[in-house]
N, C-alpha and C positions, 0 to 999 in steps of 0.2 A: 793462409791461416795467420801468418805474421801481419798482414795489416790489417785482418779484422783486431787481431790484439790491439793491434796499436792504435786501431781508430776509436775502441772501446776505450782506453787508456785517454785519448785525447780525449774523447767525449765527456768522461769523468771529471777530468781536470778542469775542463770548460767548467760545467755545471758546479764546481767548489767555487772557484772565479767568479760566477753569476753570485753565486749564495753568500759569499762573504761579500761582494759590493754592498748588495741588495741588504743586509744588516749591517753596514759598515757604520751607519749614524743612529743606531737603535742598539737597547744595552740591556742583558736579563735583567727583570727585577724579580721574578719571579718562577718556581717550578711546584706542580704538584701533580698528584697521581688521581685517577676517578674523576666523573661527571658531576659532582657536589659541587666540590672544592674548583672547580674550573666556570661551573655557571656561577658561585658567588665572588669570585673574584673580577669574573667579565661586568658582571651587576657594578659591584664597585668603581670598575676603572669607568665606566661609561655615566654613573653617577656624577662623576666626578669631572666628565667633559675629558677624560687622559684618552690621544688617541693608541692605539696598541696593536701589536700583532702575536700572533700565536703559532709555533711550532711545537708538531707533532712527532718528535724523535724515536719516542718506543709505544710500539701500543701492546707492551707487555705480555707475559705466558699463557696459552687459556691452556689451562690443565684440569683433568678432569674434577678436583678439589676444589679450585677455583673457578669454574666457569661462567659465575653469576658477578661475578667479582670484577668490580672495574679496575684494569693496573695500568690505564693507559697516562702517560706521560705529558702534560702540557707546560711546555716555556712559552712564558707571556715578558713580550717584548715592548719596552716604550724608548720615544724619540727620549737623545741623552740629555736635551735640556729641560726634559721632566719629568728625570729620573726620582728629583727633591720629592717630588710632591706626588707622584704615584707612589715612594717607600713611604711619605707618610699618611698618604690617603689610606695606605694597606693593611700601616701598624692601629688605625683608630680603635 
């Protein structure tokens, strides 16, 4: 039982390891909530030639209140040396 912990533990650690390399040269520029606000900022950054990447951290509550309701979470991520010009691509 101790080394399934421990290999899940190690496993874990691995895969943070993997995930902060693999953005270690890409910087948020950006976070929002729903499928709107995510396709026109995609629209934007590809307009504009910015290349990016997108994590998906929460895909928020579906509660019965909300269920039609998009609260899913996107960080949009660009290379740091075009971070200038994706914030002002974004602010137009």
């Amino acid at each position: 039982m101790k080394c399934i912990a421990i290999a899940i533990g190690a496993s874990v650690f691995i895969l943070i390891i993997i995930r902060t390399l693999s953005y270690r040269d890409w910087t948020l520029i950006y976070s929002t909530f729903g499928n709107e606000e995510y396709f026109r900022i995609i629209a934007i950054l590809k307009s504009a030639g910015i290349k990016f990447k997108i994590e998906t951290p929460s895909r928020g509550i579906d509660t019965r209140t909300s269920r039609f309701k998009d609260n899913t979470q996107y960080n949009f991520y660009v290379k740091k040396e075009e971070e200038h010009l994706a914030v002002k691509v974004l602010h137009k």
